[in-house]
Residue frames as qw, qx, qy, qz and C-alpha x, y, z in Angstrom:
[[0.000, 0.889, 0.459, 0.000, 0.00, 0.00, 0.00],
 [0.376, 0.308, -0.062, 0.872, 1.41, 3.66, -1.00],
 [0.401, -0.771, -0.353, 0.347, 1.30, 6.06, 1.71],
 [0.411, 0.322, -0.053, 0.851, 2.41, 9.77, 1.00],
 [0.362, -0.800, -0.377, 0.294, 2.33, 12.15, 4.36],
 [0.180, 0.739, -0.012, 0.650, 3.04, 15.88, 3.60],
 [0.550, -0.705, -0.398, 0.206, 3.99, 17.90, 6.82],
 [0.637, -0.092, 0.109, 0.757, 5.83, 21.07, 7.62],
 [0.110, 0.589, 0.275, 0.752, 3.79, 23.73, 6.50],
 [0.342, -0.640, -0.394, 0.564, 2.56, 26.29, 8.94],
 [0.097, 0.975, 0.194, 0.055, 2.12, 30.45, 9.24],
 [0.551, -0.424, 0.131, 0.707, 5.39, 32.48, 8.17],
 [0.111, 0.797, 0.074, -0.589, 6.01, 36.02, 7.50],
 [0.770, 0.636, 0.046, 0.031, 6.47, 37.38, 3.63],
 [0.288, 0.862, -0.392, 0.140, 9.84, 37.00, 2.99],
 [0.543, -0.454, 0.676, -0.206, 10.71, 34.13, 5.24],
 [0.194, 0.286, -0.892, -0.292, 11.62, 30.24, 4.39],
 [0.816, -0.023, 0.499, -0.290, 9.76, 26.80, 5.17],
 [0.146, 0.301, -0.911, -0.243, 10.91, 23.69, 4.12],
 [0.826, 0.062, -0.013, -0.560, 7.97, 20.89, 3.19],
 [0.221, -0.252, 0.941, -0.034, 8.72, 16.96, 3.83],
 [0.814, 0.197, -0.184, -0.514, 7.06, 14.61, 1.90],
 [0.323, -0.254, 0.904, -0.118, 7.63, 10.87, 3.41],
 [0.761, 0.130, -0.443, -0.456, 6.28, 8.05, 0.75],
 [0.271, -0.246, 0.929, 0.060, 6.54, 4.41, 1.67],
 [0.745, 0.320, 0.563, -0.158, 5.37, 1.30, -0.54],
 [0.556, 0.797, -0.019, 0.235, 7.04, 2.97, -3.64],
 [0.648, -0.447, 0.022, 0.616, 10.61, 4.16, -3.98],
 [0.212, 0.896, 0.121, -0.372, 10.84, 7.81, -4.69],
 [0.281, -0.525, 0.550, 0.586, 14.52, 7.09, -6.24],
 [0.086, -0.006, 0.764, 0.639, 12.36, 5.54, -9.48],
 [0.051, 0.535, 0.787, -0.302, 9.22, 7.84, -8.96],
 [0.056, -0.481, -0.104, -0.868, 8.26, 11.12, -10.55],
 [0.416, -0.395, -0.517, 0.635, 7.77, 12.77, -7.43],
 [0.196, 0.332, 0.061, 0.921, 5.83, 16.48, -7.23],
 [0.134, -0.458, -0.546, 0.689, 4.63, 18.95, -5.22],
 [0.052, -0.442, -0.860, -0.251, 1.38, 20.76, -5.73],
 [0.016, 0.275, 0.447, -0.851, -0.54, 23.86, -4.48],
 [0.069, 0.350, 0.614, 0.705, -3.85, 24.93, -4.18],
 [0.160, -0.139, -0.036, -0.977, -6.21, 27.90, -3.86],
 [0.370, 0.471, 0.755, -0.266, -10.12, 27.86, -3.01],
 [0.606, 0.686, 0.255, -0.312, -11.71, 28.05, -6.54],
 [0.584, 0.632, -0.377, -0.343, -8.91, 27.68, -8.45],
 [0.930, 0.161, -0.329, -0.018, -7.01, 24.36, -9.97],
 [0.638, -0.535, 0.340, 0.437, -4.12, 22.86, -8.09],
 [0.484, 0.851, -0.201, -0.022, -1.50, 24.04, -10.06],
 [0.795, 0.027, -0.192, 0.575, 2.72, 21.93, -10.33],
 [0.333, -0.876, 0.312, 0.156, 5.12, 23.84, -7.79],
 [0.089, 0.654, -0.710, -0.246, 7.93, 20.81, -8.74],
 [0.992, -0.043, 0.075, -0.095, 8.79, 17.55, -9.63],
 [0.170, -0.617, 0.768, -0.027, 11.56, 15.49, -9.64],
 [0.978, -0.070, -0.162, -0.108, 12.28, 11.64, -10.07],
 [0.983, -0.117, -0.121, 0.073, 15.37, 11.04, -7.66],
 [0.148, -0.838, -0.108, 0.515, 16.34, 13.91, -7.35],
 [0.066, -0.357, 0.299, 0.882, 16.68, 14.47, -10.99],
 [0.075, -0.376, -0.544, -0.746, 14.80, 16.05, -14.08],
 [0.161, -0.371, -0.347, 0.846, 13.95, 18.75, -12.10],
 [0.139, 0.412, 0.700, 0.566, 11.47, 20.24, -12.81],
 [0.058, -0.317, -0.588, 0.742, 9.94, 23.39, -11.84],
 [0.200, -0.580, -0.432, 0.661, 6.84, 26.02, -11.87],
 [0.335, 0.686, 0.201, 0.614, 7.00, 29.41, -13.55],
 [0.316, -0.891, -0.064, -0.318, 5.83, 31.21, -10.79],
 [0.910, -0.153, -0.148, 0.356, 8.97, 29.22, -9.08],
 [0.516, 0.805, -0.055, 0.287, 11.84, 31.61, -10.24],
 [0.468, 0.465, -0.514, 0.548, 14.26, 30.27, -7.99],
 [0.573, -0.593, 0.251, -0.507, 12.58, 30.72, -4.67],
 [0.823, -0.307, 0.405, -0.253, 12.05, 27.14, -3.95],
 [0.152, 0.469, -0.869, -0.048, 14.45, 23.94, -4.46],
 [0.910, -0.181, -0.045, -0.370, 13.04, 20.70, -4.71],
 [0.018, 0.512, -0.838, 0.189, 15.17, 17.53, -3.28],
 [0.891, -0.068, -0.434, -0.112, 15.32, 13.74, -2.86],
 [0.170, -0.477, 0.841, -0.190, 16.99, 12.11, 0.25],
 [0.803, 0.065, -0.493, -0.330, 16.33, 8.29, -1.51],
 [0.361, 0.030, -0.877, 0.315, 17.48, 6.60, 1.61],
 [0.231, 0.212, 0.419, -0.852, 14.81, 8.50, 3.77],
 [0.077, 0.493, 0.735, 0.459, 12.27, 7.73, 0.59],
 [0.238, -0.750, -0.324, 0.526, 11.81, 11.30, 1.45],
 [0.343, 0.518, 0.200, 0.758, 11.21, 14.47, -1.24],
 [0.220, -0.607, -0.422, 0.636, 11.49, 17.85, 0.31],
 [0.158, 0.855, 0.308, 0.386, 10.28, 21.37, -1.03],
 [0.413, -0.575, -0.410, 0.575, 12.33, 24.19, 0.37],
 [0.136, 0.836, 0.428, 0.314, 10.81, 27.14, -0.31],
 [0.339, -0.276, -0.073, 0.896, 12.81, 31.00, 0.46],
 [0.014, -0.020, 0.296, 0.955, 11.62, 34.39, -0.36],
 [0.024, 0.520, 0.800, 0.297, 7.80, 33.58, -0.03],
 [0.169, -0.020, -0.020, -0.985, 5.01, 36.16, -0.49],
 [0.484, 0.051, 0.495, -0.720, 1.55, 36.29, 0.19],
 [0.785, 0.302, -0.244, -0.483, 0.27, 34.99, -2.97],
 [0.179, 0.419, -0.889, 0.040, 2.01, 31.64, -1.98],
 [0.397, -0.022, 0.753, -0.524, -0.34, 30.62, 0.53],
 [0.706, 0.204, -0.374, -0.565, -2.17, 27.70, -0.32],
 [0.896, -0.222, 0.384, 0.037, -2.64, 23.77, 0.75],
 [0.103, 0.568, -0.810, -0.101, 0.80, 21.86, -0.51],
 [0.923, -0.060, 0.313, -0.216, 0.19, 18.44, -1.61],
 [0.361, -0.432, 0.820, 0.097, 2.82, 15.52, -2.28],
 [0.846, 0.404, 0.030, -0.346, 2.18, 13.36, -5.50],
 [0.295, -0.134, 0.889, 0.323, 3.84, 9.69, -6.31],
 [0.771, 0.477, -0.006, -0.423, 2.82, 8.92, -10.01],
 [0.382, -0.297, 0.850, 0.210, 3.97, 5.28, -10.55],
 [0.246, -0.009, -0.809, -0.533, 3.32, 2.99, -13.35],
 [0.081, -0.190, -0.938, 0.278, 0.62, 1.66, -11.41],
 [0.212, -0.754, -0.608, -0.130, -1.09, 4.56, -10.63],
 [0.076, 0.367, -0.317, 0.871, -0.57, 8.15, -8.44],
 [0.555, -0.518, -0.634, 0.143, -1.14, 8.74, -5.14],
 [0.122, 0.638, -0.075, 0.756, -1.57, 12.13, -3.17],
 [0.308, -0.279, -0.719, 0.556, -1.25, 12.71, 0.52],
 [0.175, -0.715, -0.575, 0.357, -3.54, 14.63, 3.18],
 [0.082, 0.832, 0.139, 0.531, -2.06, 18.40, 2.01],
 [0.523, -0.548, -0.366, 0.541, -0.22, 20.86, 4.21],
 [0.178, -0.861, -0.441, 0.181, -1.17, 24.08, 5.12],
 [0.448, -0.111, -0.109, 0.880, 1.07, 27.40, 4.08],
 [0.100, -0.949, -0.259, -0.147, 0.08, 30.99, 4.94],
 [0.296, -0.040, -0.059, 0.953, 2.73, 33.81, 4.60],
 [0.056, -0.838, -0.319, -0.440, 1.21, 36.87, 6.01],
 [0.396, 0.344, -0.429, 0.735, 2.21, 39.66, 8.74]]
């Protein structure tokens, strides 16, 4: 059974960091396309990054360097660390494994940058 648990968001001023953990197990992220996710009420979730293993990177637009995705494949663990954020960030984060099999998305975690 695949299991993907976001966790790590929380409230931080504009201009500050947060880093986003995404722990999979049943799958190995090192041969997974791996991405993170945000979304808005009323509009679509929209790709922050992806990765498979930590490479083909992949990022965003709105991205432009802020945030760094990463792989720690012994942890089966992808992280999001995010710098520079601004209000218009805020938004649930969500954690997507898309295996041959199928994709699987975890619970969402919370980010809100305000002052």
């Amino acid at each position: 059974q695949v299991q993907v648990v976001e966790s790590g968001g929380g409230l931080v001023q504009p201009g500050g960091s947060l880093r986003l953990s995404c722990v999979v197990s049943g799958i190995a992220v090192k041969s997974t396309t791996m991405g993170w996710y945000r979304q808005t009420p009323g509009k679509q979730r929209e790709l922050v990054a992806t990765t498979t293993g930590g490479m083909n990177i992949d990022y965003g637009d709105f991205v432009k360097d802020r945030f760094t995705i990463s792989s720690d494949n012994d942890k089966n663990t992808v992280y999001l660390q995010m710098n520079s954020l601004k209000p218009e960030d805020t938004a649930v984060y969500y954690c997507r494994a898309r295996a041959w099999f199928g994709e699987f998305w975890g619970q969402g975690t919370q980010v809100t940058v305000s002052s």
